[in-house]
C-alpha positions in Angstrom: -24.9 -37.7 -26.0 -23.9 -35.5 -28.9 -22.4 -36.6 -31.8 -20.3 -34.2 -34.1 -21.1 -34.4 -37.3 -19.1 -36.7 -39.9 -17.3 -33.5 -41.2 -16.6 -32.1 -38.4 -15.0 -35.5 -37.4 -12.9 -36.2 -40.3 -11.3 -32.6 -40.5 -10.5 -32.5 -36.6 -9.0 -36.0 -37.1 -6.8 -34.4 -40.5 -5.6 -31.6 -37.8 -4.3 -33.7 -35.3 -2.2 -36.2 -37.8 -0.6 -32.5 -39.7 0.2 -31.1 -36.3 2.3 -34.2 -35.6 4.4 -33.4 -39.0 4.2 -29.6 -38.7 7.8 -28.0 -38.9 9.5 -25.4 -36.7 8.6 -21.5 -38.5 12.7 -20.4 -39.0 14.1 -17.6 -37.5 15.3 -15.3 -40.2 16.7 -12.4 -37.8 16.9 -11.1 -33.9 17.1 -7.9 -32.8 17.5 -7.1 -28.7 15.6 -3.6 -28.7 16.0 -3.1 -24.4 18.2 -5.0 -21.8 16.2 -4.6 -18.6 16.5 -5.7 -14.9 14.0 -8.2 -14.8 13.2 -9.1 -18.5 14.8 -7.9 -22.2 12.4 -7.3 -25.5 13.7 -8.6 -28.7 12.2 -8.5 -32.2 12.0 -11.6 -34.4 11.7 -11.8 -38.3 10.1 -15.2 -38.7 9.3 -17.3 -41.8 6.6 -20.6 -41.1 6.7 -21.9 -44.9 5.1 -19.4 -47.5 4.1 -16.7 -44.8 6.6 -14.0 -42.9 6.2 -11.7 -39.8 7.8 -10.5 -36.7 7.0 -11.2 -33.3 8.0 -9.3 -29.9 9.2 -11.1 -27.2 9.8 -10.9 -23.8 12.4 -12.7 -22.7 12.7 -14.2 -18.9 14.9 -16.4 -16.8 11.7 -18.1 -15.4 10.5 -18.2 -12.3 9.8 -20.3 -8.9 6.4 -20.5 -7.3 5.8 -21.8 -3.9 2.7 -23.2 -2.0 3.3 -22.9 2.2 1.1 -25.0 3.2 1.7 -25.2 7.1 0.7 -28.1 9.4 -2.8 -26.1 10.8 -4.1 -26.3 7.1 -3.6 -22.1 6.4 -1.6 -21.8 3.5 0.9 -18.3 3.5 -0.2 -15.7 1.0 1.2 -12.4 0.0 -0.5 -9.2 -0.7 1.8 -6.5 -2.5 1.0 -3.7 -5.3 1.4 -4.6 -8.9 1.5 -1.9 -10.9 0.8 -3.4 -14.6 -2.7 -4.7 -12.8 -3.1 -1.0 -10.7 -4.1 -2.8 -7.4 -2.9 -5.0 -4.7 -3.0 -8.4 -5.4 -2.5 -11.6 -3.1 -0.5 -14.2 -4.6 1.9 -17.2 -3.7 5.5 -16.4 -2.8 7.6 -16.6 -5.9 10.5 -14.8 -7.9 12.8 -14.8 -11.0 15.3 -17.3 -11.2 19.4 -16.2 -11.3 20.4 -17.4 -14.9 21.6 -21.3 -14.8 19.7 -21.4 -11.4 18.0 -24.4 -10.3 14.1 -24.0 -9.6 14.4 -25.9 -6.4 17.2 -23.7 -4.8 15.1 -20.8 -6.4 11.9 -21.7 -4.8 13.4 -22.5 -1.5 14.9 -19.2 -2.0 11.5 -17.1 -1.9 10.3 -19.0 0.3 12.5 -17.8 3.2 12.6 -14.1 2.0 9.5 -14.0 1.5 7.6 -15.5 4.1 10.3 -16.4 6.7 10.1 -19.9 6.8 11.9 -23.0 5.5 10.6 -26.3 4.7 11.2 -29.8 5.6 9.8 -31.1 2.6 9.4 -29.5 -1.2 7.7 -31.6 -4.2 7.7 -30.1 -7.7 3.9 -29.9 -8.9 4.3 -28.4 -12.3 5.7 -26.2 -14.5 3.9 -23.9 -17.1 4.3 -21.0 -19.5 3.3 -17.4 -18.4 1.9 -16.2 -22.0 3.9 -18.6 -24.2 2.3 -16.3 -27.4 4.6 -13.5 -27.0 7.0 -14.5 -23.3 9.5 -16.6 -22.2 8.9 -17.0 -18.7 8.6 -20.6 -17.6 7.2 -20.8 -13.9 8.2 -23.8 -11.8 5.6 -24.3 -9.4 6.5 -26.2 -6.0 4.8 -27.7 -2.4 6.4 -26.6 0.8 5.2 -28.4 3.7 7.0 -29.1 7.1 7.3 -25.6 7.4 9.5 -24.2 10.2 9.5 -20.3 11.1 13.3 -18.1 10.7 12.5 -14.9 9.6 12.1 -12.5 6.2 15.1 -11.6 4.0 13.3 -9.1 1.7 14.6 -7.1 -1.2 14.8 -3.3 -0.7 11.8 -2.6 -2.9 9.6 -5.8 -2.0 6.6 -4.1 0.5 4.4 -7.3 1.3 2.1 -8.4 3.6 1.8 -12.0 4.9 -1.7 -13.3 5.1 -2.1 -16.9 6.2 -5.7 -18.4 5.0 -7.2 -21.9 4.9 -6.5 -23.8 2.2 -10.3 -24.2 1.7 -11.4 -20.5 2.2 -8.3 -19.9 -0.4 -10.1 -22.1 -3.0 -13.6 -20.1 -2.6 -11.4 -16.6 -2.8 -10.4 -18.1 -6.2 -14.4 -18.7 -6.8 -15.4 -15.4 -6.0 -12.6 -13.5 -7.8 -10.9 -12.1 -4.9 -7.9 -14.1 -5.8 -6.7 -13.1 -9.5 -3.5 -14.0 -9.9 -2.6 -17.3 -12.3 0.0 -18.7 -10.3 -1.5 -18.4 -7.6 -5.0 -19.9 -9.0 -2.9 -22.8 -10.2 -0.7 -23.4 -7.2 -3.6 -23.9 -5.0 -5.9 -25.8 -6.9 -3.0 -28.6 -7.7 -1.9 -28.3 -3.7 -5.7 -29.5 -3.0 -5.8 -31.7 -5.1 -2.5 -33.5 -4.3 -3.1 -33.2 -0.2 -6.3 -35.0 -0.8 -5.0 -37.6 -2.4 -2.7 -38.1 0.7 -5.8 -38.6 3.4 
């Protein structure tokens, strides 16, 4: 066993009591600098006690995330080009929100224009920040199971590919780096785990 020293102790034990009576830094001024499609940038003059800056932000409705997980154990994956990363990535179905839409009608949402299916049964797992130091974006990440086949409602500029993989070979993907994508890492790992717990 290790022991930190005494020092060490003491001063990590002085950071956790001042983070519980730290104060919100104040927003001095806002500027929107573009009004995009998908996100806007603003530019924030911010004062946290003594010290100023600014910080760019994107700002995003947020997002739904959906795990297919059908009854043969293959959960539905999509491959599609993202251009930030240069390469084709495979990641769970998922989109932006509409503003003042609920993440459960958005999940359901993608799920059916995305992969063609709807489900008989949708849990919330989590929901997490993209890049909370400099983005808005909240994703809300959901379980689809009891999945029954209709058919794909895609966008005009959505070109995907459906690939349906075992759960478990899905898991080693993430292991080996052929699966990249955060979401996506996080979507399956807490779908394991919580179909486990079930058997």
């Amino acid at each position: 066993m290790i022991m930190m020293p005494a020092s060490q102790r003491r001063q990590t034990t002085r950071l956790k009591s001042s983070s519980n009576t730290m104060l919100l830094p104040q927003t001095l001024s806002s500027a929107t600098l573009y009004k995009g499609k998908i996100f806007d940038l603003r530019v924030d003059d911010i004062r946290e006690g003594d010290i100023e800056y600014k910080r760019e932000i994107v700002v995003h409705k947020g997002s739904a995330v959906i795990v297919p997980i059908f009854d043969d154990g293959t959960v539905a994956l999509v491959r599609q080009y993202r251009h930030a990363a240069g390469k084709f990535l495979l990641e769970l179905p998922a989109g932006s929100l509409e503003i003042g839409e609920d993440a459960l009608v958005g999940a359901i949402r993608e799920l059916e224009e995305e992969v063609g299916v709807i489900a008989g049964r949708v849990e919330k797992l989590t929901e997490f920040y993209v890049s909370p130091g400099f983005v808005t974006e909240k994703m809300h990440l959901f379980l689809a199971t009891e999945l029954t086949e209709t058919e794909q409602k895609l966008d005009g500029d959505e070109i995907i590919e459906i690939e349906r993989i075992v759960l478990s070979r899905a898991l080693d993907m993430i292991d080996s780096g052929l699966i990249e994508d955060a979401k996506t890492i996080i979507g399956l790992t807490l779908s394991a785990t919580k179909l486990a717990a079930r058997i």
